[in-house]
N, CA and C atoms as an extended XYZ file, in Angstrom:
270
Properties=species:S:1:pos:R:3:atomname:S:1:resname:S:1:resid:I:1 pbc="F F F"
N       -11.198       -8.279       -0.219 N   UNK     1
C       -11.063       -7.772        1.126 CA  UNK     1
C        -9.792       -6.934        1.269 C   UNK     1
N        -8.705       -6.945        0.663 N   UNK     2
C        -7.281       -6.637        0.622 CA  UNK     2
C        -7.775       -5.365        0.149 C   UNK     2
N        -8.362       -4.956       -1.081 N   UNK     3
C        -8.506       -3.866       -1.833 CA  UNK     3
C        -9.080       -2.796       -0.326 C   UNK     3
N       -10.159       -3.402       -0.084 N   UNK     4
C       -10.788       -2.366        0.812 CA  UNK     4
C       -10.620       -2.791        2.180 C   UNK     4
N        -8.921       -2.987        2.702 N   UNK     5
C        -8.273       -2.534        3.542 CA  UNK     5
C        -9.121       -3.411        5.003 C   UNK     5
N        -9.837       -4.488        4.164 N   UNK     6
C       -10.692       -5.519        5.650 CA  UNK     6
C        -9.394       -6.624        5.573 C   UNK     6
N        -8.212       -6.182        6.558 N   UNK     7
C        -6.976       -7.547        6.378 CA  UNK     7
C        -7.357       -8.612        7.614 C   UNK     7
N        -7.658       -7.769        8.423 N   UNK     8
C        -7.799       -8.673        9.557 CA  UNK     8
C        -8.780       -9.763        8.991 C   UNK     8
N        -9.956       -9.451        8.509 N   UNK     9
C       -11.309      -10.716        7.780 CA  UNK     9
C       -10.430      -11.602        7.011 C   UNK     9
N        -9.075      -11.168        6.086 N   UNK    10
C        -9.186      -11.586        4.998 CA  UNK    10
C        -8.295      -12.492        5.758 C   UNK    10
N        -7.343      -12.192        6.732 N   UNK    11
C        -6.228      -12.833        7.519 CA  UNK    11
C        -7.094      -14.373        7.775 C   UNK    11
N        -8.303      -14.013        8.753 N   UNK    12
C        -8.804      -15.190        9.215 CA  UNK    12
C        -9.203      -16.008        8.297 C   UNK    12
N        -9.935      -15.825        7.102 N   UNK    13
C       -10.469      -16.410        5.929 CA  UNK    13
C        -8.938      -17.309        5.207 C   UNK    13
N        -8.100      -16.397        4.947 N   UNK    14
C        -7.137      -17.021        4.673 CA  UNK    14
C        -5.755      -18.250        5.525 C   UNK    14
N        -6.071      -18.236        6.761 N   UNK    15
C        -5.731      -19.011        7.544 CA  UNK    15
C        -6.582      -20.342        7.897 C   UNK    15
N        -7.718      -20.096        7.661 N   UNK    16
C        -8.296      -21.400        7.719 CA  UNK    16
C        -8.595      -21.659        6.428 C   UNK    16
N        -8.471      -21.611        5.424 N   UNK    17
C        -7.869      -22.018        3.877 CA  UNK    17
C        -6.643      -22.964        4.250 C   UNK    17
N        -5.911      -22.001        4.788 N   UNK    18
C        -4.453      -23.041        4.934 CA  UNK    18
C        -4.556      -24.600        6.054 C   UNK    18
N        -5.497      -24.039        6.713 N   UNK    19
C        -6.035      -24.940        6.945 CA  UNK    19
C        -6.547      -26.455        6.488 C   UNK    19
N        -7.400      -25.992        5.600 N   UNK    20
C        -8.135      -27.205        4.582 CA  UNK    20
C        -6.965      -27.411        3.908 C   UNK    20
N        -6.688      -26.347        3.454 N   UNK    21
C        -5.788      -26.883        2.186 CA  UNK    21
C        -4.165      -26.795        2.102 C   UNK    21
N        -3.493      -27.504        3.174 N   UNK    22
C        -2.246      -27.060        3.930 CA  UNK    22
C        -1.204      -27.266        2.565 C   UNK    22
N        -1.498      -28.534        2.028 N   UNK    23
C        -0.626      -28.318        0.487 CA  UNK    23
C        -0.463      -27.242       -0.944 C   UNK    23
N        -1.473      -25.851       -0.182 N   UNK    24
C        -1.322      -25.249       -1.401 CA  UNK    24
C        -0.499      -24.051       -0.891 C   UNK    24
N         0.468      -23.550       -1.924 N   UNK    25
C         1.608      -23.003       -1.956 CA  UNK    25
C         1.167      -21.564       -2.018 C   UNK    25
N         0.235      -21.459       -2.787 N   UNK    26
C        -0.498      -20.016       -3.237 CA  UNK    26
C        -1.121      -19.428       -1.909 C   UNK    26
N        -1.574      -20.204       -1.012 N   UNK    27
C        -2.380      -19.871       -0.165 CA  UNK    27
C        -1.792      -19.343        0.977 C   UNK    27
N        -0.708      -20.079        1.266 N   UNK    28
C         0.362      -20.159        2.439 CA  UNK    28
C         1.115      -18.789        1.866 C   UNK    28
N         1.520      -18.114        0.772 N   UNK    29
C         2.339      -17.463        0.025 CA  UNK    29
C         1.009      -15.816        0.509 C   UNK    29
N        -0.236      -15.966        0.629 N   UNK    30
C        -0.790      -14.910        0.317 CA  UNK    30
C        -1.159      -14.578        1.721 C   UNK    30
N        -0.832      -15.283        3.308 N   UNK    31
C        -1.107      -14.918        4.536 CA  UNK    31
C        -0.157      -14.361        4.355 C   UNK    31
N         1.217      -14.264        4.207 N   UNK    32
C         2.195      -13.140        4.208 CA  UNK    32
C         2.032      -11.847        3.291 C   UNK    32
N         1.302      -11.927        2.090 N   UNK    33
C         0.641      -11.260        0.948 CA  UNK    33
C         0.097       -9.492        2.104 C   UNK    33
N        -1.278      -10.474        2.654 N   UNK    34
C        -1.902       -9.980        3.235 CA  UNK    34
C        -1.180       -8.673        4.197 C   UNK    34
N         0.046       -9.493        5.075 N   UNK    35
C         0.174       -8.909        6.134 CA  UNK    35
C         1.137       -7.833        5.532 C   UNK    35
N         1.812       -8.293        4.447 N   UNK    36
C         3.032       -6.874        4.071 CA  UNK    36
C         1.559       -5.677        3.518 C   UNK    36
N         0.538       -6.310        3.163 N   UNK    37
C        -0.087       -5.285        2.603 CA  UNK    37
C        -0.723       -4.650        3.871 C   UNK    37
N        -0.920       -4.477        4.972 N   UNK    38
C        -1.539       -4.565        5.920 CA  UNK    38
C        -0.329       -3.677        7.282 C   UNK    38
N         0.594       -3.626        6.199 N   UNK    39
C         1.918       -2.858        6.960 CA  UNK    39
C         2.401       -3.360        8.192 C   UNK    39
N         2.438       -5.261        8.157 N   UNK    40
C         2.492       -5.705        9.233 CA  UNK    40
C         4.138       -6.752        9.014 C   UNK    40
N         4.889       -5.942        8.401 N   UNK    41
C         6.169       -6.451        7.846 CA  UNK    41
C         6.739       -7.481        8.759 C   UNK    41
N         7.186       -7.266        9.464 N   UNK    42
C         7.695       -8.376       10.786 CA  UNK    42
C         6.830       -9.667       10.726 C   UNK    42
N         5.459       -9.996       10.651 N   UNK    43
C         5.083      -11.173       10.764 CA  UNK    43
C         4.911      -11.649        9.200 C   UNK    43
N         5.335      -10.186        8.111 N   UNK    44
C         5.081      -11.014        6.927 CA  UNK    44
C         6.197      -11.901        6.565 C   UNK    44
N         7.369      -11.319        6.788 N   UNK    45
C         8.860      -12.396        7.002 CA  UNK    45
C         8.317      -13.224        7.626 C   UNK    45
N         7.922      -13.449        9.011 N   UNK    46
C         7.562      -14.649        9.262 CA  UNK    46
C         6.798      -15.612        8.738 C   UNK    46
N         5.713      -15.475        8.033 N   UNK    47
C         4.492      -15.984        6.919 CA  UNK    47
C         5.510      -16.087        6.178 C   UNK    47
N         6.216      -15.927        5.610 N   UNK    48
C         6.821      -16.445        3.931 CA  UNK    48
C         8.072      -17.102        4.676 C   UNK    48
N         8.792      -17.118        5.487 N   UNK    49
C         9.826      -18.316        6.369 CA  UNK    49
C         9.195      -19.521        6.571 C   UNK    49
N         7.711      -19.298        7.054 N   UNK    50
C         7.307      -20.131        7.188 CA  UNK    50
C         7.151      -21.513        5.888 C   UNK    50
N         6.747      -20.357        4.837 N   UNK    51
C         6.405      -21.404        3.300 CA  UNK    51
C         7.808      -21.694        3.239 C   UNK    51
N         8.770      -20.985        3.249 N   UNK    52
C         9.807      -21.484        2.332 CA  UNK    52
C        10.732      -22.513        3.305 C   UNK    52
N        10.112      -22.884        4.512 N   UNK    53
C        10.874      -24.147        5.629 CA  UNK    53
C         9.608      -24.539        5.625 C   UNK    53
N         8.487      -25.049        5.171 N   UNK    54
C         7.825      -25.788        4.641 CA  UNK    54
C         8.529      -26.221        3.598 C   UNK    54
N         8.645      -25.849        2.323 N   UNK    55
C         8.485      -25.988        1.196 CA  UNK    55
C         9.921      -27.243        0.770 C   UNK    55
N        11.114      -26.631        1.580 N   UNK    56
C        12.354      -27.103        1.481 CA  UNK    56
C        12.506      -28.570        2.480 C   UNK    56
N        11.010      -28.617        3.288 N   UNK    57
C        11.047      -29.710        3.728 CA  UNK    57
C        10.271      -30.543        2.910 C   UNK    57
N         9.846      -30.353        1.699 N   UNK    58
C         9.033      -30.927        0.557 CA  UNK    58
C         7.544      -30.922        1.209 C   UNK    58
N         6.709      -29.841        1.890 N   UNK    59
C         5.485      -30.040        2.173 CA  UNK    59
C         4.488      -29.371        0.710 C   UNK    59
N         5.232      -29.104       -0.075 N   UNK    60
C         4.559      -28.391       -1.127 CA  UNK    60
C         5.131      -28.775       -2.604 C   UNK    60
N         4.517      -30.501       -2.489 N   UNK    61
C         4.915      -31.318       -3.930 CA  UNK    61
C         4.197      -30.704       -5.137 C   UNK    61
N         3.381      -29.448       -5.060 N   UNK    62
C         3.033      -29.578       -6.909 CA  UNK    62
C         3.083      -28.094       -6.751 C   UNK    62
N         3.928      -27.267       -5.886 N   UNK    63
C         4.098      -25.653       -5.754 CA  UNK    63
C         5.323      -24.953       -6.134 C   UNK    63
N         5.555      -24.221       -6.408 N   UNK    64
C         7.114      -23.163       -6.647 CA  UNK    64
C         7.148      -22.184       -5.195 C   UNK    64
N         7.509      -22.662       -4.080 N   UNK    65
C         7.673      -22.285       -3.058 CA  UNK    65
C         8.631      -21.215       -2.684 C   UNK    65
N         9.544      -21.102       -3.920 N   UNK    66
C        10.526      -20.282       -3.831 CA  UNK    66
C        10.134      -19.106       -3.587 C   UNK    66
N         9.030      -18.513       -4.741 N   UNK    67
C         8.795      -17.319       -4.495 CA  UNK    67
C         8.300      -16.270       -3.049 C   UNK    67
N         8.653      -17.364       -2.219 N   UNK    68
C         8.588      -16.842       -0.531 CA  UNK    68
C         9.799      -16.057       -0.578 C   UNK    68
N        10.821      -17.086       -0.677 N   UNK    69
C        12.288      -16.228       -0.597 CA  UNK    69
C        12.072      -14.433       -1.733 C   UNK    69
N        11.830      -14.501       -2.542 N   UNK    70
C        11.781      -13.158       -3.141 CA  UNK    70
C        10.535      -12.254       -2.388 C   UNK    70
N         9.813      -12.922       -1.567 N   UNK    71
C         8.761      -12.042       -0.928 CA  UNK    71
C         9.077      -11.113        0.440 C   UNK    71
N         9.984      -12.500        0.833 N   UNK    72
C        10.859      -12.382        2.356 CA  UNK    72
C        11.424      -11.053        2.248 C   UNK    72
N        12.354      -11.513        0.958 N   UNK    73
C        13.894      -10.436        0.536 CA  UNK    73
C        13.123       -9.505        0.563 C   UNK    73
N        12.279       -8.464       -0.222 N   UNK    74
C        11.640       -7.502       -0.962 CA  UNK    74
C        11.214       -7.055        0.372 C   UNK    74
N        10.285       -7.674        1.280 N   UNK    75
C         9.802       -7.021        2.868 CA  UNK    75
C        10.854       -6.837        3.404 C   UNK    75
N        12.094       -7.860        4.025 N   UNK    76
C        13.353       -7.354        4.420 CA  UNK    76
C        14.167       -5.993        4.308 C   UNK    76
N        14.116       -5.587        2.903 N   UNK    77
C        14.902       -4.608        2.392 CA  UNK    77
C        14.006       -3.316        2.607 C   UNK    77
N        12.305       -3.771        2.278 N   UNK    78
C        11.522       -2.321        2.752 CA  UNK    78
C        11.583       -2.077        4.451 C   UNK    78
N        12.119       -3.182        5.202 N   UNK    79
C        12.194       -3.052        6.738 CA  UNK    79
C        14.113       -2.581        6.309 C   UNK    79
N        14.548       -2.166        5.939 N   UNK    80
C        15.967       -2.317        5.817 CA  UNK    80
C        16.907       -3.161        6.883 C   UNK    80
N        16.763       -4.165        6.657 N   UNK    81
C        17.399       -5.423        7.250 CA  UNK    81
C        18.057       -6.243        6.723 C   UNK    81
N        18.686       -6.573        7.085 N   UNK    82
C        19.926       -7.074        6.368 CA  UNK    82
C        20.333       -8.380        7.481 C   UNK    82
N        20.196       -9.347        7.022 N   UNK    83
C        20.443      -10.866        6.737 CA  UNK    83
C        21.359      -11.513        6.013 C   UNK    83
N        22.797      -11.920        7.115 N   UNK    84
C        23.833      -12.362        6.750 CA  UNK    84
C        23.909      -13.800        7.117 C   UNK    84
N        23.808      -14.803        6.387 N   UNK    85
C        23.525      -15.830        7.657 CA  UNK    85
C        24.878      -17.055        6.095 C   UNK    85
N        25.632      -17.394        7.363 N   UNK    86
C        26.864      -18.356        6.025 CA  UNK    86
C        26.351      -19.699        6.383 C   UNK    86
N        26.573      -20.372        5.863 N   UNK    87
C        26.253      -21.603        5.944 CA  UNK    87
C        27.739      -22.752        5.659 C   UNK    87
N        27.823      -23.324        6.852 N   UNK    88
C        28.423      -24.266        7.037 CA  UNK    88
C        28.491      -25.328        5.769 C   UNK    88
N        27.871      -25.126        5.001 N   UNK    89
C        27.748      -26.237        3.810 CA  UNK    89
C        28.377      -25.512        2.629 C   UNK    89
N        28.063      -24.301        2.883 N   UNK    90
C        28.507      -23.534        1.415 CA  UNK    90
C        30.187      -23.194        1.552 C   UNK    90
């Protein structure tokens, strides 16, 4: 569906996936997939924030969740945005 530019079908198809299958990492990782491909940058940061504050809350025990953060960054930088955020811990 992605190839031939049906995002909106593939959006819904892929949201109720996440649905059934809320523990898979791949799935949750490819509604943001969708939307950077779909030139919908702003909610694709949001879709991959979402996995990776999932993920760091351990909702994704057998996934590599990280790769949100490199999905985030990569849409961020094609939105040229820039995200300074310090952390009190570091």
């Amino acid at each position: 569906m992605r190839r031939e530019g049906r995002f909106d079908e593939a959006l819904n198809l892929v949201r109720g996936l996440t649905q059934q299958f809320p523990q898979n990492v791949i799935v949750g990782l490819e509604e943001g997939d969708l939307l950077r491909a779909a030139h919908r940058d702003k909610e694709a940061v949001a879709a991959y924030r979402k996995v990776w504050d999932s993920g760091h809350a351990g909702h994704f025990p057998f996934g590599n969740y990280e790769l949100s953060s490199v999905n985030m960054g990569d849409t961020q930088r094609a939105l040229k945005e820039t995200l300074v955020r310090w952390s009190a811990t570091a």
